[in-house]
C-alpha positions as CSV (number, residue, x, y, z in Angstrom):
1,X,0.0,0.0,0.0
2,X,1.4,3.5,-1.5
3,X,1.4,5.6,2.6
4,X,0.2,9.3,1.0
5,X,-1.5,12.1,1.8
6,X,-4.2,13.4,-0.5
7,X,-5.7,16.3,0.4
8,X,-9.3,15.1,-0.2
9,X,-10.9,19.1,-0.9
10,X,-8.3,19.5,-3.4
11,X,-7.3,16.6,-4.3
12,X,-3.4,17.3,-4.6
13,X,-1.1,14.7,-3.6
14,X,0.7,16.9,-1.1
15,X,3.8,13.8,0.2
16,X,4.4,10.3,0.0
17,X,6.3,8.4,2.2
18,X,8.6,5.3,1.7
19,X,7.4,1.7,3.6
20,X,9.2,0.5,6.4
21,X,12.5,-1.5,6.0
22,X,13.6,-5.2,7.2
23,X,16.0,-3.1,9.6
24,X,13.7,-0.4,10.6
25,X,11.0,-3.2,11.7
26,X,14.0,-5.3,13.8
27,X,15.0,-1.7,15.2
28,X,11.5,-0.8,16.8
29,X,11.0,-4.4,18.2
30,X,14.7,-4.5,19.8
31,X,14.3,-1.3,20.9
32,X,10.5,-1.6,22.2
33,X,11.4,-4.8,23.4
34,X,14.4,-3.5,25.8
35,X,12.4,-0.5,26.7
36,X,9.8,-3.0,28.5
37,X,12.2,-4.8,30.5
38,X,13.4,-0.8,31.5
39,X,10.3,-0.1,32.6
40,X,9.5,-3.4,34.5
41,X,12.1,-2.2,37.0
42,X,10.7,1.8,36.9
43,X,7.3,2.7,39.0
44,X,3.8,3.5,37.0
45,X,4.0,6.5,38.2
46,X,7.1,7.2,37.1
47,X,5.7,8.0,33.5
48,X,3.2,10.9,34.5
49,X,4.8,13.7,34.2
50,X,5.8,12.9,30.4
51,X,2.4,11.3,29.4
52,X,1.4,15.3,31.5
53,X,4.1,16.7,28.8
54,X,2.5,15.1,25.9
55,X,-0.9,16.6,26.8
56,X,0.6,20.0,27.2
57,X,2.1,19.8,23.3
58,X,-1.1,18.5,22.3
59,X,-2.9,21.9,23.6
60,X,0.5,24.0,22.6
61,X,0.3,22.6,18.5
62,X,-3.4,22.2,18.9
63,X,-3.5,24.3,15.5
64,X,-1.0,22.9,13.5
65,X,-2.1,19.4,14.6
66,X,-5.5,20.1,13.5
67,X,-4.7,21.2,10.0
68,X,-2.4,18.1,9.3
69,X,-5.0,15.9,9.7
70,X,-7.8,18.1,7.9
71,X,-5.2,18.0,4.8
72,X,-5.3,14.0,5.6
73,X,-8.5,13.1,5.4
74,X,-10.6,16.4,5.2
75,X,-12.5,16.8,8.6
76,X,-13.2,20.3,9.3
77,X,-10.6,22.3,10.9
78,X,-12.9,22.9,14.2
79,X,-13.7,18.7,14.5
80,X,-9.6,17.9,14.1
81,X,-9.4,21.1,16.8
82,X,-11.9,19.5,19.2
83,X,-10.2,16.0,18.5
84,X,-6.6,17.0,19.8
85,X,-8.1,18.3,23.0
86,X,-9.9,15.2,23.3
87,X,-6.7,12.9,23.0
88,X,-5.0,15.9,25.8
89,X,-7.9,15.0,27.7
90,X,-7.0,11.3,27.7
91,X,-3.4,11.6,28.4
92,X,-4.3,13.9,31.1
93,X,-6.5,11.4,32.7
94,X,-4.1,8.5,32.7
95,X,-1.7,10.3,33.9
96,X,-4.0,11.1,36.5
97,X,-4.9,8.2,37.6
98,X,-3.3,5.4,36.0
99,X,-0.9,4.8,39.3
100,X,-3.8,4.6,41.7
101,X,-5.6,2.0,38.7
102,X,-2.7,-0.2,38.2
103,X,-2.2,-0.1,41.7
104,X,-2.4,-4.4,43.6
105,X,-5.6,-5.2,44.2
106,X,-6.0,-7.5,47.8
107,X,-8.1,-10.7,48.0
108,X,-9.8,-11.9,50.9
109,X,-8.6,-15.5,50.7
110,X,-8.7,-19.3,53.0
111,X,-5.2,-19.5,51.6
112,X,-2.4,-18.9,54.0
113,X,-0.9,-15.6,53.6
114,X,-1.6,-12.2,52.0
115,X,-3.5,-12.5,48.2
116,X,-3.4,-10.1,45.3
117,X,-3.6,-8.9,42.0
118,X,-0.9,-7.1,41.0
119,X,-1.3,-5.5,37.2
120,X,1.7,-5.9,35.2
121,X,3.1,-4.9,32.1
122,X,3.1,-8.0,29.3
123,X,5.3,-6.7,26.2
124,X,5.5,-4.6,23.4
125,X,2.3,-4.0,21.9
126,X,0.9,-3.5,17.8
127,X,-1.1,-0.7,17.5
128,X,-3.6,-0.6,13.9
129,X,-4.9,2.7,13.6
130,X,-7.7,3.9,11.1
131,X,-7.8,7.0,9.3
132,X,-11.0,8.8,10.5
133,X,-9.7,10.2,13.8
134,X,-6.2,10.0,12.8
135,X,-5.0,11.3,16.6
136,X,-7.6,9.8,19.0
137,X,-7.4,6.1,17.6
138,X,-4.3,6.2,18.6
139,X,-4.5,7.6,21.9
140,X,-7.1,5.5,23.2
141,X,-4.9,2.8,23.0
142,X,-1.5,4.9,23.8
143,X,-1.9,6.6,26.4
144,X,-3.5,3.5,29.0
145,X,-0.3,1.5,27.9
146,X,2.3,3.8,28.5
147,X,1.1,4.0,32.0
148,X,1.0,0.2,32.2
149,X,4.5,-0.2,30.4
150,X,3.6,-1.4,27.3
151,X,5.9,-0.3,24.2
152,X,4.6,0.5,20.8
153,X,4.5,-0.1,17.2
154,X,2.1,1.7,15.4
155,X,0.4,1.1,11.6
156,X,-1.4,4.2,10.5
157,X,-3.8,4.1,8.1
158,X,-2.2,4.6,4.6
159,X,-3.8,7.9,3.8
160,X,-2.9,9.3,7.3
161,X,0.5,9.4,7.5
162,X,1.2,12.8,8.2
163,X,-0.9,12.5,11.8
164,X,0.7,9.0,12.4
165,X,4.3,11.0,11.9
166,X,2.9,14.2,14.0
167,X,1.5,12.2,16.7
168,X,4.8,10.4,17.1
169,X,7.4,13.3,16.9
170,X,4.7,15.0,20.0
171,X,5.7,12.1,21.8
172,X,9.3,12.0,21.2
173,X,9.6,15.8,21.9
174,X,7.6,15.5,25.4
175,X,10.6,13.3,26.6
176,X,8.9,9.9,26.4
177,X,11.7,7.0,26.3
178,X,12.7,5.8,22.0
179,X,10.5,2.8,21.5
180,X,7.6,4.5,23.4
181,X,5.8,4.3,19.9
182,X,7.1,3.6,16.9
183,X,5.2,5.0,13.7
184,X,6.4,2.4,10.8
185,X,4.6,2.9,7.6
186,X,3.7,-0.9,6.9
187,X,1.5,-3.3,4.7
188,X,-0.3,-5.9,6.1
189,X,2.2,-8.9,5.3
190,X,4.6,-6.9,7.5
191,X,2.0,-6.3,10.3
192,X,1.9,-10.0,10.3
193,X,5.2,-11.1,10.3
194,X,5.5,-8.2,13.6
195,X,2.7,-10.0,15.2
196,X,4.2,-13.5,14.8
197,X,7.2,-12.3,16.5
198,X,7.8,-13.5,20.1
199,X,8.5,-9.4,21.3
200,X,4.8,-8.8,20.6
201,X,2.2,-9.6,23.3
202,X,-0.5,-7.8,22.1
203,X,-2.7,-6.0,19.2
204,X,-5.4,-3.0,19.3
205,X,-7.0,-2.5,15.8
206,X,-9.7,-0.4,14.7
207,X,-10.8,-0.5,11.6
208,X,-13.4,-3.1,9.2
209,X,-14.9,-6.5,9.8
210,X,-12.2,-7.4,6.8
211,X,-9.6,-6.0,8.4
212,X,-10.1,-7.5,11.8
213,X,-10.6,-10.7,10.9
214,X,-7.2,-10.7,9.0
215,X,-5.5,-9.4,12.5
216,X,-7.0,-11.1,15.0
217,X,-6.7,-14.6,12.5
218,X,-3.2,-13.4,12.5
219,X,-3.0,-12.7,16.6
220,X,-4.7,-15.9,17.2
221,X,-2.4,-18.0,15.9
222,X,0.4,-17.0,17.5
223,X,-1.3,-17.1,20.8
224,X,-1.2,-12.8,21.1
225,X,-4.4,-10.8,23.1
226,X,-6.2,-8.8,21.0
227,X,-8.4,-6.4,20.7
228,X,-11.0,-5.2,17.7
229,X,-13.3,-2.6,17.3
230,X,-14.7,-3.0,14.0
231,X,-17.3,-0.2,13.4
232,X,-21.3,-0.5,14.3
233,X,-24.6,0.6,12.5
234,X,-26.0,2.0,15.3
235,X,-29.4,2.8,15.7
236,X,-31.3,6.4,17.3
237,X,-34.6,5.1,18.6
238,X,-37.3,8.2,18.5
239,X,-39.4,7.0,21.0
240,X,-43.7,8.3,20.3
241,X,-43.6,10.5,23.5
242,X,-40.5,12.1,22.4
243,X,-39.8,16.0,21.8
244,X,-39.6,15.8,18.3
245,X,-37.6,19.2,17.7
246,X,-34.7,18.2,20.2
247,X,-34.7,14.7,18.7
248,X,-34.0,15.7,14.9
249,X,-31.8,18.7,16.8
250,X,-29.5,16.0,17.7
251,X,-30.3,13.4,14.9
252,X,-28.6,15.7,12.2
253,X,-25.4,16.3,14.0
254,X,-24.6,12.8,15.0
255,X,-25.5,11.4,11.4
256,X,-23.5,14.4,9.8
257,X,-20.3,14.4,12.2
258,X,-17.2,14.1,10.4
259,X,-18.8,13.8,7.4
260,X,-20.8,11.1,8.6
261,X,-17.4,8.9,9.2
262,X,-18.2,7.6,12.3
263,X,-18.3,4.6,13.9
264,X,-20.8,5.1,16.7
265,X,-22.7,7.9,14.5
266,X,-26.4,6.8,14.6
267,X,-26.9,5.6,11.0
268,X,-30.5,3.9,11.6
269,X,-33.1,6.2,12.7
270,X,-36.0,3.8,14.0
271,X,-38.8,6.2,14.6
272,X,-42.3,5.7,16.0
273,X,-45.1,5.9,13.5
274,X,-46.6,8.4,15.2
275,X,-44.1,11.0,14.7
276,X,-42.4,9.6,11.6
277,X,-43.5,12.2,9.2
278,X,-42.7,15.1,11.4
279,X,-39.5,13.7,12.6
280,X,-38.6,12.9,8.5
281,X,-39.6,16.5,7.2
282,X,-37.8,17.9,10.1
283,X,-34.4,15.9,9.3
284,X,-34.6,16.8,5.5
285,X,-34.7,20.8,6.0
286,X,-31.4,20.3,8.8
287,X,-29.7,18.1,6.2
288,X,-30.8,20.7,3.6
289,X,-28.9,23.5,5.5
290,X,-25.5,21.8,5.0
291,X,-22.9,23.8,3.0
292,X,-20.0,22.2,1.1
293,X,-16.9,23.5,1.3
294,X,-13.0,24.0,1.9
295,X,-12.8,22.5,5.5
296,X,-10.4,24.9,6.7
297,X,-13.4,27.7,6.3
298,X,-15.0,28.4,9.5
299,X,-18.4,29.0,7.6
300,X,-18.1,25.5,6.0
301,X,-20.7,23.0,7.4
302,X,-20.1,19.9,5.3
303,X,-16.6,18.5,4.9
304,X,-15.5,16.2,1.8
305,X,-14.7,12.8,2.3
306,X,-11.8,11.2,3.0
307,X,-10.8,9.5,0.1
308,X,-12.1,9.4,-4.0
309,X,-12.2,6.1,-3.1
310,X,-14.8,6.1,0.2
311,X,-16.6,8.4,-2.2
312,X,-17.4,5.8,-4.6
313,X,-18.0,3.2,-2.0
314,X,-20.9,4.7,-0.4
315,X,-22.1,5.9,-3.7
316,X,-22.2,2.2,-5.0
317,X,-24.0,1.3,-1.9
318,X,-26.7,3.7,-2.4
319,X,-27.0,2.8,-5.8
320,X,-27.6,-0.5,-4.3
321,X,-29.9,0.1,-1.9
322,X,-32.2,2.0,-3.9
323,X,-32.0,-0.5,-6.6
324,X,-33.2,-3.2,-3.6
325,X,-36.2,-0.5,-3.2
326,X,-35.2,2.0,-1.3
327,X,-36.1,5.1,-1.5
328,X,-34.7,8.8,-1.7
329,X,-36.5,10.9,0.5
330,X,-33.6,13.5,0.4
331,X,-30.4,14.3,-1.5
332,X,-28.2,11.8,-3.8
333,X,-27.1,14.6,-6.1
334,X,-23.7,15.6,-7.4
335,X,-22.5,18.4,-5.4
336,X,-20.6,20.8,-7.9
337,X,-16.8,21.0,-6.4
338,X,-14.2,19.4,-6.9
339,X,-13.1,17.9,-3.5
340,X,-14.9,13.9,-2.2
341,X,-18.1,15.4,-1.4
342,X,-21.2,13.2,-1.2
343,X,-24.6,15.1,-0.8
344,X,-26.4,14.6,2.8
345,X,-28.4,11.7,1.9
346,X,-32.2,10.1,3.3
347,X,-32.9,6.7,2.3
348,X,-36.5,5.2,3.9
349,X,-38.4,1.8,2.9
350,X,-35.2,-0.1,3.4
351,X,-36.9,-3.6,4.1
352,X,-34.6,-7.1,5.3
353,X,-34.6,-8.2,2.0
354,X,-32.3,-4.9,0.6
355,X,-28.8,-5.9,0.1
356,X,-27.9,-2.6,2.2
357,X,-29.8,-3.8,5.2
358,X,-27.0,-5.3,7.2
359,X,-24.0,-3.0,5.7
360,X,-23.0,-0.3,7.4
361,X,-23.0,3.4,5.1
362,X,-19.7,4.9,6.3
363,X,-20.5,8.7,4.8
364,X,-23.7,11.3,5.0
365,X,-26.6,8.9,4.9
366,X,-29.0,8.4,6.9
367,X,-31.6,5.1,6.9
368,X,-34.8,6.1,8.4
369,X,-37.8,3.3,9.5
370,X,-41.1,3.6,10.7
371,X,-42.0,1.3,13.3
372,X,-45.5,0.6,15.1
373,X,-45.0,-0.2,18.4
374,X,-42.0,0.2,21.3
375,X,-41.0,-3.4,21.1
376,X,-40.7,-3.7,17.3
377,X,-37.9,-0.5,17.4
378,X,-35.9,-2.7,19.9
379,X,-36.3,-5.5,17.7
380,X,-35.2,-3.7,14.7
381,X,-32.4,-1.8,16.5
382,X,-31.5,-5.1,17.8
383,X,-31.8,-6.8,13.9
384,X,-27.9,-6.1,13.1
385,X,-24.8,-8.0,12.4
386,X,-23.0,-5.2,14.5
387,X,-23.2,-3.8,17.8
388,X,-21.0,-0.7,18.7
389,X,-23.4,2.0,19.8
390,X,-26.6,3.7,20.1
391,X,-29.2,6.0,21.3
392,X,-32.7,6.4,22.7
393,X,-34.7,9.5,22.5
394,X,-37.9,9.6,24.9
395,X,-40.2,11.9,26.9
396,X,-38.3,10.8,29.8
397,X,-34.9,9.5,31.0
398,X,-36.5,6.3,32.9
399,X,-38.5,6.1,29.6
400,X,-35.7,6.0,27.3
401,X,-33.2,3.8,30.1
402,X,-35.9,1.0,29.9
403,X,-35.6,0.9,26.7
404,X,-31.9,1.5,26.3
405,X,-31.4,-1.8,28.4
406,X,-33.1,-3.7,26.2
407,X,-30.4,-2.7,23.2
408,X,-27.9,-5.3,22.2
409,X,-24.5,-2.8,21.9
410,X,-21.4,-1.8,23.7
411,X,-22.9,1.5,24.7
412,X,-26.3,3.6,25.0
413,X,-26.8,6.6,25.4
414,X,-30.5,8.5,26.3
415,X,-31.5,11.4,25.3
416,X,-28.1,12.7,24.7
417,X,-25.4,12.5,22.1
418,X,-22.7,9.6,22.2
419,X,-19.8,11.0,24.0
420,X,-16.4,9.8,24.2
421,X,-14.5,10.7,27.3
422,X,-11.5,8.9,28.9
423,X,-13.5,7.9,31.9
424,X,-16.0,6.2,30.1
425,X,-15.8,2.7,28.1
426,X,-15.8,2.6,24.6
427,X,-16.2,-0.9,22.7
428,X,-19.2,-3.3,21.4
429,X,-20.3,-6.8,20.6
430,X,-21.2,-9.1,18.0
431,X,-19.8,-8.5,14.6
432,X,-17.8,-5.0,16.2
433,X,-15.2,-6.6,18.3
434,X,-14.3,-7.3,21.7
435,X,-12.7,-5.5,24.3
436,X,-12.7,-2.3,26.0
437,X,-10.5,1.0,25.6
438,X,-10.5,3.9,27.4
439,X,-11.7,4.4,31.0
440,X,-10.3,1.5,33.8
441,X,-11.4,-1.5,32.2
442,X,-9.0,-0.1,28.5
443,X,-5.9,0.7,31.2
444,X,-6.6,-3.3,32.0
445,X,-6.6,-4.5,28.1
446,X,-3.1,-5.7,28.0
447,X,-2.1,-6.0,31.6
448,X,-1.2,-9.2,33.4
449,X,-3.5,-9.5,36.4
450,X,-1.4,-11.4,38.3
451,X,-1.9,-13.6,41.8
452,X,0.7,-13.4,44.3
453,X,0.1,-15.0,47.9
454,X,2.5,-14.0,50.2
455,X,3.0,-16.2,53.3
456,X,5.1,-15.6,56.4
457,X,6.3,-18.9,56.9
458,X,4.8,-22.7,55.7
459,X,1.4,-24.1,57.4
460,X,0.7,-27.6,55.6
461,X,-1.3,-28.1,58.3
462,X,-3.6,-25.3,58.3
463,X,-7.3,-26.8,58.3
464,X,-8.7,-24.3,55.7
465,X,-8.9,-26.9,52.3
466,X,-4.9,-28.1,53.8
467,X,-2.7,-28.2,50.3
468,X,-4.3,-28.6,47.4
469,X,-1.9,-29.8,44.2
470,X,-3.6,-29.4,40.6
């Protein structure tokens, strides 16, 4: 794979950078590798301060971050802005409270002596990144395991490598040890042949179902922990006693989001039949508000998408879907300039048999369905291959929790937008992974919970269970 940037407004090529050598690939692991036996001997807390440092150079380049990945991948400037704080946020809170986390946990126990779990480091760690938040994939995943004591390799996505190089040269100039992460411009035989290696104990990606598979086949059979998030098709249940106003009020922002390349943006909107019309008409005129543009405007409302490429891909799915019966209830038209931008679309009458029922649209469209009742949304929200995220919109919290418990996904969210935020969990089920990042139980991800029982002195004798050999 050619690792380029292509500014996706202008489509220029603006660099392209050579793949990773034979020697460059046995450098990082040697050097990760020695790093992690460094740190076995240092305290957690010992890595605060810099992991403090790297937030702080986050907030100082906070503008020049943003606009290399808006030339990347063509978010607007104020989303890349708003994601650099985010990843400050996360290093901050790690750095916070990632000694207190890590620190042993004690067991009440029959055994003889003093029992706990002590969380330890486990080895250097293969990072595969996606494109669409080119500094907050990595993060989640970064700033947990430099706390624990995990080393990194990273694989960026190929049209990203200007963040990947950015993020890495932040950490490098905060102090952080060489082999903290390593950003190595690979392909995927070469992310293969690093997870086979014995140095490696573990691998994050996010990214596709294709793309997942391919790693975790890959991490499974050399025995390596893993972790996948592999997108969602979440659903945004309008609920009939729901304010319709503040419902499409949120509906629009979450569908339209970095360009609608998101995955936990609501991309099925299950509405009550009740207010389906409203709720529709009331979506088209926000969606109809949108203005195209270079990303770096402040007045621009709709960015292009990331690639000529992911273009086309949606395009060929809504092709698709309308030619399974869908229909266009807004937008599918050229829009006139010549960066990737794909026209806010609304597809309804999307039934089980259209070949777009189970895929998941990563761009500007929205699916909407009418339902009849309460229990056929959660059966429809429910009726998906993936299971990242969602959200419930009702007249009241308790309304909309009852129903949110009753929705097969990672993470729900009521009458509120999806938020991601270091304290809080971020992961799914079902056909989009397994495994947590962010918050305590992503610090945990790659740690080795480890039992110690520490005795004074023998006592065979002791009459609780005596010894017990397995």
């Amino acid at each position: 794979m050619a690792y380029q940037t292509i500014n996706p407004y202008t489509n220029e090529v603006v660099k392209t950078y050579d793949n990773a050598t034979t020697d460059q690939i046995e450098q990082a692991l040697t050097t990760g590798d020695a790093l992690y036996h460094q740190w076995r001997h240092e305290p957690v807390s010992s890595r605060a301060a810099s992991l403090h440092k790297i937030a702080a150079l986050l907030r100082e380049h906070k503008d020049e971050l943003a606009k290399i990945a808006t030339i990347d991948m063509g978010k607007l400037l104020s989303e890349s802005q708003g994601e650099v704080e985010l990843c400050a946020m996360i290093a901050d809170y790690y750095a916070d409270h990632g000694a207190e986390l890590l620190a042993p946990t004690p067991i009440s126990t029959q055994a003889t002596g003093d029992a706990e779990i002590e969380k330890q480091a486990t080895g250097v760690l293969m990072l595969v990144e996606p494109w669409n938040f080119p500094y907050y994939q990595i993060m989640r995943v970064f700033a947990p395991n430099y706390m624990v004591g995990n080393p990194m390799i990273l694989k960026h996505a190929s049209n990203t490598p200007g963040s990947a190089a950015a993020f890495a040269k932040i950490v490098e100039e905060a102090g952080a040890p060489a082999g903290s992460l390593t950003n190595l411009f690979l392909n995927y035989d070469q992310v293969s042949d690093i997870i086979a290696d014995p140095r490696i104990q573990g691998v994050a990606l996010t990214g596709s179902k294709r793309g997942g598979q391919a790693v975790a086949k890959s991490a499974g059979a050399n025995l390596k922990k893993s972790s996948m998030e592999l997108g969602g098709s979440d659903a945004f249940v309008v609920l009939a006693d729901a304010d319709i106003d503040e419902a499409v009020n949120l509906a629009w922002r979450v569908r339209l989001y970095n360009a609608g390349q998101v995955c936990t943006s609501s991309k099925r909107f299950i509405v009550a039949a009740d207010v389906y019309d409203d709720f529709l008409a009331k979506l088209k005129e926000r969606f109809a508000k949108l203005v195209p543009g270079d990303p770096m405007d402040p007045q621009t409302t709709l960015a292009p998408m990331n690639s000529k490429r992911a273009k086309e891909k949606l395009q060929d799915q809504v092709d698709r879907a309308i030619a399974g019966g869908a229909t266009v209830a807004y937008g599918n038209e050229p829009i006139d300039l010549p960066g990737q931008f794909f026209q806010p679309t609304i597809l309804t009458d999307i039934d089980q048999d259209n070949p777009l029922f189970y895929e998941e649209m990563f761009g500007p469209v929205a699916q909407v369905f009418k339902v009849d009742s309460e229990q056929a949304a959660i059966d429809l929200a429910n009726n998906s291959e993936l299971g990242l995220g969602g959200i419930v919109f009702a007249g009241t919290a308790a309304h909309g929790k009852a129903v949110a418990q009753q929705i097969e996904t990672g993470m729900v969210f009521v009458n509120t937008f999806l938020s991601s935020l270091p304290e809080l969990p971020f992961g799914g089920v079902k056909g989009s992974g397994y495994g947590r990042e962010l918050s305590s139980l992503g610090l945990m991800a790659f740690v080795n919970e480890k039992l110690v029982v520490t005795a004074q002195k023998p006592d065979y004798d002791n009459g609780a269970g005596g010894l017990v050999v397995l």
